[in-house]
Backbone as XML, in Angstrom:
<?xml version="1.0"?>
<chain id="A" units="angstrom">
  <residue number="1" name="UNK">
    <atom name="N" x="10.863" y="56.960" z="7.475"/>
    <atom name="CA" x="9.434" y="57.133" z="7.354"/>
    <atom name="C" x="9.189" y="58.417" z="6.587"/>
  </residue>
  <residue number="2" name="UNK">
    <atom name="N" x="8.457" y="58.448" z="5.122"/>
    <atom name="CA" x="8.101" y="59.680" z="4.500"/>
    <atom name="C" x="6.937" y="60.218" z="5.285"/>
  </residue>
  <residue number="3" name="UNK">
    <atom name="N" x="6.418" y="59.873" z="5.349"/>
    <atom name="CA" x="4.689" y="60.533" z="6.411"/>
    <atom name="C" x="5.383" y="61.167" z="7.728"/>
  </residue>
  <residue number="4" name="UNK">
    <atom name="N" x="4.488" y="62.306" z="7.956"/>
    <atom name="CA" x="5.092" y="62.179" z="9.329"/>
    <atom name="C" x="3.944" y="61.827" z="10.085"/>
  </residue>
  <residue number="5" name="UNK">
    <atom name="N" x="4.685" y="61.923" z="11.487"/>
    <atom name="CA" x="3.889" y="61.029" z="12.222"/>
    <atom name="C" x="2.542" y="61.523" z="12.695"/>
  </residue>
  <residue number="6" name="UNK">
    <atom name="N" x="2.099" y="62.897" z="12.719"/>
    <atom name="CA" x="0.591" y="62.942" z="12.908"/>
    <atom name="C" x="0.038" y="63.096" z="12.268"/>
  </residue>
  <residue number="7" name="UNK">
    <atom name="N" x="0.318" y="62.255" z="10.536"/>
    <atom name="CA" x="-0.511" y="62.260" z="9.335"/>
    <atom name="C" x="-0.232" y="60.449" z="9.082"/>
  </residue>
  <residue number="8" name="UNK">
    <atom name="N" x="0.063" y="59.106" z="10.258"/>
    <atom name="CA" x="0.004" y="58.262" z="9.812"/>
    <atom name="C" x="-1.491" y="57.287" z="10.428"/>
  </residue>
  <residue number="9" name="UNK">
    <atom name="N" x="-2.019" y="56.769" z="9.864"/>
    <atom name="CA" x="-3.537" y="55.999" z="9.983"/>
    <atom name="C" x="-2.964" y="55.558" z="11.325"/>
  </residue>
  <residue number="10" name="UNK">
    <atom name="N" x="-3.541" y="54.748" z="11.702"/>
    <atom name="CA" x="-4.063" y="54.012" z="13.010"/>
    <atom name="C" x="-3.366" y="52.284" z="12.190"/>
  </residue>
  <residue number="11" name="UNK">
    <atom name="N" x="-3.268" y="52.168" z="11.309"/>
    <atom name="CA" x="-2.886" y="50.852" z="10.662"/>
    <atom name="C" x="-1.646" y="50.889" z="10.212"/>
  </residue>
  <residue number="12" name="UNK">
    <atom name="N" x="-0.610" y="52.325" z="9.988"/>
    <atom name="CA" x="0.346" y="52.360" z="9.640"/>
    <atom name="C" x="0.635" y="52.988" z="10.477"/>
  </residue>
  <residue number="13" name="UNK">
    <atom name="N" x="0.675" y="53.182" z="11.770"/>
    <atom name="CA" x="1.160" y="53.801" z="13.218"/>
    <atom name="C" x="1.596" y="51.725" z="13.569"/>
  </residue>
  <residue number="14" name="UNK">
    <atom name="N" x="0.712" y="51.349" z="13.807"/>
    <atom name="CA" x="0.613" y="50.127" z="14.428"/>
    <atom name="C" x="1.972" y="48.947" z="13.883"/>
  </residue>
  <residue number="15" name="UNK">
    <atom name="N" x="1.602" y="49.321" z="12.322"/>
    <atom name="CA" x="3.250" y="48.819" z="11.526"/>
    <atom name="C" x="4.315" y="49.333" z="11.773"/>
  </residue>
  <residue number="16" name="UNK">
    <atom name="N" x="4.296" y="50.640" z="11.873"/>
    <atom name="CA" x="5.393" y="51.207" z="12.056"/>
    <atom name="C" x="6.132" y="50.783" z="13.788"/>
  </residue>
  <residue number="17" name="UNK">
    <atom name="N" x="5.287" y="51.165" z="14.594"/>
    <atom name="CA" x="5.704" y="50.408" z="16.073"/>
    <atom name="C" x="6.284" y="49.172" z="16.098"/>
  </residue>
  <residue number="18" name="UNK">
    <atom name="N" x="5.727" y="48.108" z="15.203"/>
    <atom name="CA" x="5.749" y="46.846" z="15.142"/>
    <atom name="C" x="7.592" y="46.715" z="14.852"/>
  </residue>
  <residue number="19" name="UNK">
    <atom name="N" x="7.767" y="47.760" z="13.545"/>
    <atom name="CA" x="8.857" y="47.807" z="12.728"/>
    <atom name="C" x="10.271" y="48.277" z="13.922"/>
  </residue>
  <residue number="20" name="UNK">
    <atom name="N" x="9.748" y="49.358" z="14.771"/>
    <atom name="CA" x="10.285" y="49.790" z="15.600"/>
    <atom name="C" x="10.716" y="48.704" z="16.605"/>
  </residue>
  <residue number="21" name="UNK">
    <atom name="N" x="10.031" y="48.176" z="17.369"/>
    <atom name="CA" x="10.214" y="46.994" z="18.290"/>
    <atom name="C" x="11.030" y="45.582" z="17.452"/>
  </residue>
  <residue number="22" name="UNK">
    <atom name="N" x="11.011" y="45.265" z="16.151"/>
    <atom name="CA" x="11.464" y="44.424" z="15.493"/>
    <atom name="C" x="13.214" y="44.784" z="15.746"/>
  </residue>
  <residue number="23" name="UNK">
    <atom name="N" x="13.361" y="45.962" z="15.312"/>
    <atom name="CA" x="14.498" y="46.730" z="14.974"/>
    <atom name="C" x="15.196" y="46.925" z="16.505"/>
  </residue>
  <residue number="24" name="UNK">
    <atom name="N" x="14.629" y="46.852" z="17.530"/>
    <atom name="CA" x="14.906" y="47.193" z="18.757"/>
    <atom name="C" x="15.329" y="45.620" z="19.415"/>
  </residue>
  <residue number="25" name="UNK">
    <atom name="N" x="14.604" y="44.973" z="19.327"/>
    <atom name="CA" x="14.752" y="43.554" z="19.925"/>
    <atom name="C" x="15.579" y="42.497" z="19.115"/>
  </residue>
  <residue number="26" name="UNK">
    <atom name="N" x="16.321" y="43.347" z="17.645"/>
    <atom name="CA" x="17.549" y="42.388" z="17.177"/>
    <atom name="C" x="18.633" y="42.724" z="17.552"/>
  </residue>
  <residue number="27" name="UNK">
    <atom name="N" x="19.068" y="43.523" z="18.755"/>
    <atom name="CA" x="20.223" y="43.762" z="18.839"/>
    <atom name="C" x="20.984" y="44.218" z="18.097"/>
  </residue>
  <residue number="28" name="UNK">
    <atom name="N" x="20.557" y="45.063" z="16.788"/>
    <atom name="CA" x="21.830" y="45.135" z="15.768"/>
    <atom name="C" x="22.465" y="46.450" z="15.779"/>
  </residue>
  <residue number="29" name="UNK">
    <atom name="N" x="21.485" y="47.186" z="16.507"/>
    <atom name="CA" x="21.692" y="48.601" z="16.614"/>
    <atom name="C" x="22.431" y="49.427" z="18.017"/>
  </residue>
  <residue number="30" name="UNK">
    <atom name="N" x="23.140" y="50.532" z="17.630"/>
    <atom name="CA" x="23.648" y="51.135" z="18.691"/>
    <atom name="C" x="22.808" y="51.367" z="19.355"/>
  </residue>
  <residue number="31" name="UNK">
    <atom name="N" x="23.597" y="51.919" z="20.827"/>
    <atom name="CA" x="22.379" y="52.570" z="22.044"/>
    <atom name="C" x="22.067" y="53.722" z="21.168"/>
  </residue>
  <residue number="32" name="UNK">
    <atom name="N" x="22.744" y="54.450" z="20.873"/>
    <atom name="CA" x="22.090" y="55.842" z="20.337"/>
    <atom name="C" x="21.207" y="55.794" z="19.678"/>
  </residue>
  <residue number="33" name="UNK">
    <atom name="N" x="20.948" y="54.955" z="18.171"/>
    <atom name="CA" x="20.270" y="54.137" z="17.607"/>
    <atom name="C" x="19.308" y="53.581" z="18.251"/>
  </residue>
  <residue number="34" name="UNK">
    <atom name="N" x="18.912" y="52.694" z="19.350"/>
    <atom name="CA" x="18.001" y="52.558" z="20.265"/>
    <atom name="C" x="16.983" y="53.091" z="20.887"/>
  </residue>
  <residue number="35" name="UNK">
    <atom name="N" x="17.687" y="54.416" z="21.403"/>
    <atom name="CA" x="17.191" y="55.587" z="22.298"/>
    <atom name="C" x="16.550" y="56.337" z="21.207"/>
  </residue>
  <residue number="36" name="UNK">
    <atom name="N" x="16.820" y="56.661" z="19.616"/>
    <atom name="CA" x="16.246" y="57.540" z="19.441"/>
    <atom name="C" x="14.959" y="56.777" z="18.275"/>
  </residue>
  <residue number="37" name="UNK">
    <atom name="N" x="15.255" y="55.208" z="18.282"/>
    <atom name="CA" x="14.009" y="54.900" z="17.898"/>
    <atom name="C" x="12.805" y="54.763" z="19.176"/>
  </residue>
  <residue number="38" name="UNK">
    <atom name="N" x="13.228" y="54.242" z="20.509"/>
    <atom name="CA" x="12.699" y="54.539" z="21.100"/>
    <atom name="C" x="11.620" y="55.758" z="21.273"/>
  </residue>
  <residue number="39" name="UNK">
    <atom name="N" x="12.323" y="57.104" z="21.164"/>
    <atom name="CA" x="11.517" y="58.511" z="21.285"/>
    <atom name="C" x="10.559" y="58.218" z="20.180"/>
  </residue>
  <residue number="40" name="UNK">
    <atom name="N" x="10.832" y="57.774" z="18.651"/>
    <atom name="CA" x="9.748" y="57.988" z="17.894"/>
    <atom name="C" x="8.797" y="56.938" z="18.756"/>
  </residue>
  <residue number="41" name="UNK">
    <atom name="N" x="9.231" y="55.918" z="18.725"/>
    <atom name="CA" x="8.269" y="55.400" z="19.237"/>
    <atom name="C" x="6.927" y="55.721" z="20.059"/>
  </residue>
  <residue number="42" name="UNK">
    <atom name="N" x="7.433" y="55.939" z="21.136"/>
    <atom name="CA" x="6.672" y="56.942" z="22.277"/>
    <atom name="C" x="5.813" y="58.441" z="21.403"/>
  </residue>
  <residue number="43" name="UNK">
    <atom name="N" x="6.531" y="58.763" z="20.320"/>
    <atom name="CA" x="5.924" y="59.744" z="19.726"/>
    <atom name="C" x="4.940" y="59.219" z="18.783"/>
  </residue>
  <residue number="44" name="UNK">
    <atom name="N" x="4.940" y="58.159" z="18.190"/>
    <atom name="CA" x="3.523" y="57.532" z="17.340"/>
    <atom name="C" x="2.746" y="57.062" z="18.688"/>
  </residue>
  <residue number="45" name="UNK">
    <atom name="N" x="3.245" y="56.681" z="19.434"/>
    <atom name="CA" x="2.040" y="55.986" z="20.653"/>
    <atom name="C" x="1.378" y="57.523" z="21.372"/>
  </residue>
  <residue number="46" name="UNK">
    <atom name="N" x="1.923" y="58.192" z="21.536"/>
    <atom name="CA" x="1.156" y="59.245" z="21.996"/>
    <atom name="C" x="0.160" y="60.162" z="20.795"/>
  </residue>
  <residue number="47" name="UNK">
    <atom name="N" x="0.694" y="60.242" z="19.108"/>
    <atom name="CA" x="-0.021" y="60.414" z="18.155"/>
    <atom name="C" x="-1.428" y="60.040" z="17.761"/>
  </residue>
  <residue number="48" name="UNK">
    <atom name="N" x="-1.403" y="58.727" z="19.023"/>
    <atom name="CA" x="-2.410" y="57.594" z="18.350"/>
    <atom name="C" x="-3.435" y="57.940" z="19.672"/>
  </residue>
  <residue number="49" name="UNK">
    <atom name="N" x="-3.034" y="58.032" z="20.829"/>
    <atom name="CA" x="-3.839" y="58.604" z="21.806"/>
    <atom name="C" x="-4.500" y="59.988" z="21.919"/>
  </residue>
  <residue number="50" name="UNK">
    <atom name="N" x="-3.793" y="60.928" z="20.475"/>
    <atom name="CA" x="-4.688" y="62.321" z="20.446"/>
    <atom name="C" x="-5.672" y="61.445" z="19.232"/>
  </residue>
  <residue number="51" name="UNK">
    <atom name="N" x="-5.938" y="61.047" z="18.631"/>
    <atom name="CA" x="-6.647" y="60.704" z="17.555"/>
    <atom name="C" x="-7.611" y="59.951" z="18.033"/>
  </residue>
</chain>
């Protein structure tokens, strides 16, 4: 992701999660890999609740 995350819209927070959970629910990735898309995750969802 070039943007960071408390400069992304409300429409490209929402893609990006989407992208996140896609990436999470194919199995292709390590746990480590997992866990630390996870954190962004949680970090655009809380981005989106200061806004």
């Amino acid at each position: 992701m070039s943007k960071k995350i408390e400069n992304l819209s409300f429409e490209e927070s929402l893609n990006y999660l989407d992208s996140i959970i896609k990436e999470l629910e194919s199995n292709d990735i390590t746990l480590e890999e997992s866990l630390k898309k996870y954190e962004e995750g949680i970090a655009v969802a809380r981005s989106n609740q200061k806004n």
